[in-house]
N, C-alpha and C positions, 0 to 999 in steps of 0.2 A: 430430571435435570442431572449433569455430571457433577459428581465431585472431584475436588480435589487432587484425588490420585487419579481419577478418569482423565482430569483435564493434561496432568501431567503425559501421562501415557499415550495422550493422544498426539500432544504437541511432539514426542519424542520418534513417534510413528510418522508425523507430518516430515521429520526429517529425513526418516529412514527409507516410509515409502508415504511418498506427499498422494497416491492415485489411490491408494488403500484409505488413508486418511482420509481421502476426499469421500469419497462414497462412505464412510463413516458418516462425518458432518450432514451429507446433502441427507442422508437417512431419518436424520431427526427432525426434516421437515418442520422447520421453525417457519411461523407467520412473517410474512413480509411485515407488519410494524413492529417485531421482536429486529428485525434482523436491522431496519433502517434505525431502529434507538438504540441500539448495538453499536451501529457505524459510528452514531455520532458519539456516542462515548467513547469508544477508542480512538477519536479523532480528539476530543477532549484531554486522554489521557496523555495523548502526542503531543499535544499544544502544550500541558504543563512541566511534563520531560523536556520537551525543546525551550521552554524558559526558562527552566531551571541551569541548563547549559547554556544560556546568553550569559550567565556571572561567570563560565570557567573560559571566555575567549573574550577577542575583540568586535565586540557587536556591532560595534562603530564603523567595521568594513562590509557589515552588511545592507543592501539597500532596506530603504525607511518600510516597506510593507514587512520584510523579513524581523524588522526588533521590536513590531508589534504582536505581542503573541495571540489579541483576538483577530486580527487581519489572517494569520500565519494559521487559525484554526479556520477560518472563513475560505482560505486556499487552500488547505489538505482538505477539510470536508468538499469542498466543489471539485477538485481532481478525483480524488475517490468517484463519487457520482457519477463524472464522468468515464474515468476509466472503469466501471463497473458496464455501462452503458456501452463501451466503446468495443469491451472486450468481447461481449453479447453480440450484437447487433454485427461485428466482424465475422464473427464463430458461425454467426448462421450465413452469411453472405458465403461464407468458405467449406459451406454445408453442415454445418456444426446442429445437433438438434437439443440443445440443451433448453433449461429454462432458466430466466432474468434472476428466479429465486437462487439458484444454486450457485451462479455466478456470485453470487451478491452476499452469501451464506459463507462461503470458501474464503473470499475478498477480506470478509470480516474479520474472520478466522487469523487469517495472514495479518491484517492489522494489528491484531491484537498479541500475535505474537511478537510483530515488529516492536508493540510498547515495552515487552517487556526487555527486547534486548538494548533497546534505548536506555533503559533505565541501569540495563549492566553495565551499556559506554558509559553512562555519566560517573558512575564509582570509578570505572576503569580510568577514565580521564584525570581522575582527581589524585587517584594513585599510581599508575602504571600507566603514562601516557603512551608510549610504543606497545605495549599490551593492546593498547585502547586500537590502536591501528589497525593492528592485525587481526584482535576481535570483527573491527567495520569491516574487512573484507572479506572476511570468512562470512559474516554475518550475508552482504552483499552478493557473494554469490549462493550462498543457500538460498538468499531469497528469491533472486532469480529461476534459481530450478522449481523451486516450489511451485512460482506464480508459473510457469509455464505448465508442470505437469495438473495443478488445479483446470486450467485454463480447458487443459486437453482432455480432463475429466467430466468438467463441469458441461461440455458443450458436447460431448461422446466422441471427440475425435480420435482417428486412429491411433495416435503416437505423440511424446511429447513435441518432435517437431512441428507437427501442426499448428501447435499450441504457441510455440513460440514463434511461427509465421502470424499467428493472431496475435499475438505481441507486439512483433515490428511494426506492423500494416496499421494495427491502432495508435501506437502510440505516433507513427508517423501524422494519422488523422489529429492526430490529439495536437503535435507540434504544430501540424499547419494552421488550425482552430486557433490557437494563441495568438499565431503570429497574427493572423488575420486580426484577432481581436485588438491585441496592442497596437492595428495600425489605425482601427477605429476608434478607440479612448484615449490612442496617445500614451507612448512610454511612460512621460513624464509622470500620470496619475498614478504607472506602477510604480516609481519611486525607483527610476532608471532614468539614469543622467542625460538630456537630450544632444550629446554629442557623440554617444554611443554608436 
């Protein structure tokens, strides 16, 4: 198991070179039930960062599934899931030969480092709001390159483009999925004004 300064080092490597990191992480072949009680706790950790920042804005402009923070874990854990799924299942359509573990291993990985920069906005916000800004978009595009060069690691693709062609194309699956959904339960149940 890593310590400490492992963990450090590696998240510092995941920025530097996210393909290096990757084959790091996929190496230590964690069990799939490590890796899915994994998800859900850093989906956990998200849920209570992002509630703890409903007291530094206006909640009250967000729709009603958004200012419930177990709905709000019930929806990052189900995206997760599926973007794990989505990413996979594209990766090999696009001749990708990876496996669901490693997808799933990397994904976590990146979750988890998402918590913790949540947790810097939320100081940032409280002190250094313009800080906090510029933080979110630096934060925003690393995590982009990340998840793309994971993407192209995890599934042995040639090149980060690949990776990020399995990004668009799923996450387009993933838009259409939604829509379709909300037009079978109805906006309204998402807590989206029916005049929209």
């Amino acid at each position: 198991m890593m310590n400490t300064d492992a963990l450090k080092n590696l998240a510092i490597e995941t920025v530097q070179s996210p393909r290096t990191a990757a084959q790091k992480i996929m190496s230590l072949h964690l069990s799939r039930d490590v890796l899915w009680s994994a998800l859900a706790l850093v989906a956990v950790i998200n849920s209570i960062i992002y509630s703890l920042s409903l007291f530094t804005g206006d909640a009250s402009l967000l729709p009603p599934l958004f200012r419930n923070p177990v709905m709000f874990f019930v929806v990052i854990t189900g995206l997760l899931v599926v973007s794990i799924h989505a990413f996979y299942w594209t990766g090999l359509a696009m001749g990708g030969q990876g496996d669901l573990g490693d997808v799933l291993a990397l994904l976590v990985w990146l979750q988890g480092l998402r918590a913790v920069a949540q947790a810097v906005m939320f100081v940032l916000v409280l002190v250094a709001p313009a800080l906090a800004a510029l933080f979110s978009l630096v934060v925003g595009v690393l995590g982009l390159w990340i998840t793309v060069n994971f993407i192209a690691e995890a599934l042995r693709l040639p090149n980060a483009w690949h990776g990020l062609a399995v990004l668009l194309l799923a996450a387009l699956g993933m838009a259409m999925g939604v829509m379709i959904l909300a037009g079978l339960i109805g906006l309204g149940a998402m807590g989206v004004p029916a005049n929209v």
